[in-house]
MARVEXDREN-298190 format. One record per atom (N, C-alpha, C, O): y, x, z. Coordinates in steps of 0.001 Angstrom, whole numbers, padded with zeros to 6 digits, always signed. Each point is the difference from the previous one (the first is absolute). Layout:
N
YXZ
...
END
This chain:
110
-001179+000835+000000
+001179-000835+000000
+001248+000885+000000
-000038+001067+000612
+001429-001548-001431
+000789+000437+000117
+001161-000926+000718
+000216-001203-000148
+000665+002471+001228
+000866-000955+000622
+001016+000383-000625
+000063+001078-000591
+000628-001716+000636
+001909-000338-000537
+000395+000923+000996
-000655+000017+001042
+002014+001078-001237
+000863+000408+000970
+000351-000561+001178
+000058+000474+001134
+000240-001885-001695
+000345-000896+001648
-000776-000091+000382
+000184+000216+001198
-001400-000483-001417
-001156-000506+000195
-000494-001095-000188
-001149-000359+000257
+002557-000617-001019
-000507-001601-000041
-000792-000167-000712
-000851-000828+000324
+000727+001477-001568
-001195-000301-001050
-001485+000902-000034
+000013+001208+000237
-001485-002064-000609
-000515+001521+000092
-000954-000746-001341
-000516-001117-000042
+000528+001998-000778
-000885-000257-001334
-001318+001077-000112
+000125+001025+000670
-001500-001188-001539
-000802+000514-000485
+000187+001292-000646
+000995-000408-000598
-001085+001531+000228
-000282+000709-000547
-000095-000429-002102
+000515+000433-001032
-001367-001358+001382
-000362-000689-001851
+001658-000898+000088
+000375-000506-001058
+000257+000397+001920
+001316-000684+000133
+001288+000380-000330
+000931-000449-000667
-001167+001387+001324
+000872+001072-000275
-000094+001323-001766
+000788+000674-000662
-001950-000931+000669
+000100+000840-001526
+000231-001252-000885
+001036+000182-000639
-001599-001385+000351
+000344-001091-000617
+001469+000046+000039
+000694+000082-001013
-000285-000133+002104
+001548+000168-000258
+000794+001187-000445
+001119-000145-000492
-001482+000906+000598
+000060+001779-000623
-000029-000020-001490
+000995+000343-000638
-002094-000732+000059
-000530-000883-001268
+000885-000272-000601
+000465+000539-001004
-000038-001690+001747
+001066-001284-000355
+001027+000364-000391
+000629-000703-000791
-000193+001797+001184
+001796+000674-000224
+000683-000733+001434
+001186+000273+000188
-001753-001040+000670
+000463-000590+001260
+000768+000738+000901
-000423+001150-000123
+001374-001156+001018
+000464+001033+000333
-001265-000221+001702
-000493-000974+000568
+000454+002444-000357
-000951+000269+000900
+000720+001203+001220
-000618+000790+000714
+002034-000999-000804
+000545+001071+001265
-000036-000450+001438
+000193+000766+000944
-000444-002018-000835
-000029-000540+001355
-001195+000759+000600
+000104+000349+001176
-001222-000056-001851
-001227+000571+000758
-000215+001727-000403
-001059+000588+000218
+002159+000000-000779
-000315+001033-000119
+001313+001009+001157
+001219+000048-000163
-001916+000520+001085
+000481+000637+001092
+000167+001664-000329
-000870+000861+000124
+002281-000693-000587
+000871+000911-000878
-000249+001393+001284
-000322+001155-000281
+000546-001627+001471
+000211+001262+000725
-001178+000807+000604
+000183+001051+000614
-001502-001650-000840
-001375+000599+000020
-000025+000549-001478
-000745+000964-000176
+001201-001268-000529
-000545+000285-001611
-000254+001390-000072
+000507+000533+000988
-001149+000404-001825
-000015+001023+000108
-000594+000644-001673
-000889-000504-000687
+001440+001331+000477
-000255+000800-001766
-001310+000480-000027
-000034+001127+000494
-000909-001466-000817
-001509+000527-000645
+000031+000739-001283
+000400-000311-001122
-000971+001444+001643
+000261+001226-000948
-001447-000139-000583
-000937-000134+000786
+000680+000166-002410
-001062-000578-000772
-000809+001993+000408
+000439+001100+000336
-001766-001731-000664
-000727+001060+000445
-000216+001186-000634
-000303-000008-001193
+000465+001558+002119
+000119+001076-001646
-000994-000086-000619
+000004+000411-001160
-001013-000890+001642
-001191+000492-000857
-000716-001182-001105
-001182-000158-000304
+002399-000567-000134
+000025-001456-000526
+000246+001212-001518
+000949+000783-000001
-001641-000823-000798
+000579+000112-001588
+000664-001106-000666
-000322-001175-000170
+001673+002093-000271
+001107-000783-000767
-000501-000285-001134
-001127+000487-000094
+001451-001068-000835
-000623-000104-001721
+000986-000828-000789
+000133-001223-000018
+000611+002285-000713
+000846-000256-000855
+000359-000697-000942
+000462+000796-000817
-000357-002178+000273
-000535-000749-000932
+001010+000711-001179
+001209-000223+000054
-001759+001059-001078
+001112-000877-001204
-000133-001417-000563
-000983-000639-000376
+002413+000326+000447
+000267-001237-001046
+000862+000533-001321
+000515+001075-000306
-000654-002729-000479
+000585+000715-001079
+000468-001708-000440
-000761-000963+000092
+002045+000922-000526
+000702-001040+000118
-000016-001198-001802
+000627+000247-001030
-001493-001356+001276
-000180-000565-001032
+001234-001396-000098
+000766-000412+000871
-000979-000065-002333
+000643-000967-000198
-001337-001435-000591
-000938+000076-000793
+001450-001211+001611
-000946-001030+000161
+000912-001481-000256
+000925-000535+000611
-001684+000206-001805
+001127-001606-000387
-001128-000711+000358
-001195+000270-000121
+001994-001590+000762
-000736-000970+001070
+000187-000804-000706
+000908+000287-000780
-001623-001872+000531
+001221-001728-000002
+000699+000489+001219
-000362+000869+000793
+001737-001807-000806
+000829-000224+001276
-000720-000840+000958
+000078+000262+001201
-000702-001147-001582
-000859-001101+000637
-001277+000713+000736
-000124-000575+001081
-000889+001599-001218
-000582+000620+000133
+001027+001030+001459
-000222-000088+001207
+001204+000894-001828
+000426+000694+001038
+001117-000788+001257
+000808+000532+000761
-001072-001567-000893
+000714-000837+000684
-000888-000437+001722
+000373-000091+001170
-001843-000097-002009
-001192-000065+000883
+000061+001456+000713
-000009+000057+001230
+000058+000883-001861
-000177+001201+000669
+000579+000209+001082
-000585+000282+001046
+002071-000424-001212
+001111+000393+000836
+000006-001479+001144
+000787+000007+000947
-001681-001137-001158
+000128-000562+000608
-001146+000436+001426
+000143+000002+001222
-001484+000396-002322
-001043+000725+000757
+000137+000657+001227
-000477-000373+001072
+001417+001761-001365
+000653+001117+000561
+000856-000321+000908
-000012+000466+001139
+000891-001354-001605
+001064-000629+001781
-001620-000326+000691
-000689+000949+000374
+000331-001983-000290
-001044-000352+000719
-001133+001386+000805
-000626+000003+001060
+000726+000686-001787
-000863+001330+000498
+001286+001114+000672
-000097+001192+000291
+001211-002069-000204
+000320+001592+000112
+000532+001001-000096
+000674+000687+000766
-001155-000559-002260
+000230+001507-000485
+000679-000159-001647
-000017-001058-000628
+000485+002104+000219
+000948+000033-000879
-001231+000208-001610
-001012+000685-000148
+001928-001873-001020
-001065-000003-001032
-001124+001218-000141
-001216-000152+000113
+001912+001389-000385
-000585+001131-000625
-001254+000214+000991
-001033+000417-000523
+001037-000660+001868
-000475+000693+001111
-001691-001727-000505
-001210+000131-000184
+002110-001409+000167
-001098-000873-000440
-001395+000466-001114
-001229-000039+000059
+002340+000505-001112
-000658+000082-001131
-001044+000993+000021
-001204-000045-000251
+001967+000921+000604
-000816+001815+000324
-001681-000391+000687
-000994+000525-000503
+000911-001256+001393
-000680-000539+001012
-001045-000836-000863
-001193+000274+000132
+001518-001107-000858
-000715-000892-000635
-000400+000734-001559
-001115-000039-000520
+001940+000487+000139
-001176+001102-000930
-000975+001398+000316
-000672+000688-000769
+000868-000610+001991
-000554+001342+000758
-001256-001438+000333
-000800+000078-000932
+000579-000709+001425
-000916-000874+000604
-000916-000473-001389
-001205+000230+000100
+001638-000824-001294
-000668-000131-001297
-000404+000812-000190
-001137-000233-000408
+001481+001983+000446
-000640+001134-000742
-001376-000327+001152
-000971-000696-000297
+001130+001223+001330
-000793-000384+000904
-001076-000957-000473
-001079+000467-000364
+001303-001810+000342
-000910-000702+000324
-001079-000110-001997
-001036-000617-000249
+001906+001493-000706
-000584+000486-001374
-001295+001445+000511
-001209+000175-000156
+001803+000220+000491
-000582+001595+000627
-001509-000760+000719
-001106+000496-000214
+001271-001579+000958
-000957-000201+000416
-001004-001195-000696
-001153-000293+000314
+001783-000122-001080
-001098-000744-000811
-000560+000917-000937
-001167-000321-000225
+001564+001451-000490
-000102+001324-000523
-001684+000063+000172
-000941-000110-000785
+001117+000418+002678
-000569+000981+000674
-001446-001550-000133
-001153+000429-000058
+001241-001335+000037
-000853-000900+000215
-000866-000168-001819
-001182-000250-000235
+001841+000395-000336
-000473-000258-000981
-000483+001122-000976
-000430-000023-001153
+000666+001013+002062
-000397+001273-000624
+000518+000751-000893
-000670+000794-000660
+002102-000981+000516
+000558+000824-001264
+000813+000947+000249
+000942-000158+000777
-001159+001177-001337
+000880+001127+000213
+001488-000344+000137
+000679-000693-000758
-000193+001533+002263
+001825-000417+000144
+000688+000979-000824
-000305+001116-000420
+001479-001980+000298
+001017+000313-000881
+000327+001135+000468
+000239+000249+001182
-000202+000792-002452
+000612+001222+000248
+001201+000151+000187
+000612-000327-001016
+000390+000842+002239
+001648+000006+000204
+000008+001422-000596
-000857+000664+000583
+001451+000002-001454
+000130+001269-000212
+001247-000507-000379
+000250-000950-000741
+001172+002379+001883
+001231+000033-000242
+000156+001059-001389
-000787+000914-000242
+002071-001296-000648
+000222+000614-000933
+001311+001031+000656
+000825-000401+000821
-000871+001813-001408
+000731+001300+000530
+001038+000009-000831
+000848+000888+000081
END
């Protein structure tokens, strides 16, 4: 359970991220003067992504859903999209792997 600063309110955990989620504002239960900076671990490997910046024509009607998608999640189109074609390669890769056919070769050009 989480308590409210005052203490008047106290919500769930699944309550509190639902509302996190939500874009809800959630400062009443977050207690600023315990907070403290978590230093990510050294022995965590970094991994550099290159990107490389494309051009993509939508319908308006089509990217309308998107951006409607993305408020609802959250997160900003590119960060939607990125996500949902990283998840298709994915879920190709694994019907691939089910059906037995050799995966697609990625070879970068120099």
């Amino acid at each position: 359970m989480i308590r409210s600063r005052d203490g008047k309110k106290v919500i769930t955990e699944e309550e509190f991220d639902e509302m996190f989620d939500n874009g809800e504002d959630i400062d009443e239960f977050l207690d600023y003067d315990s907070a403290r900076l978590v230093e990510p671990d050294p022995d965590e490997v970094f991994v550099v992504t290159l990107t490389k910046k494309i051009n993509l024509d939508l319908p308006v009607d089509m990217l309308r859903q998107i951006d409607a998608q993305a408020r609802r999640c959250g997160q900003p189109r590119q960060s939607l999209l990125r996500t949902w074609i990283w998840e298709r390669l994915r879920e190709e890769q694994e019907r691939d792997v089910r059906l037995g056919v050799a995966p697609v070769s990625v070879e970068e050009r120099k």
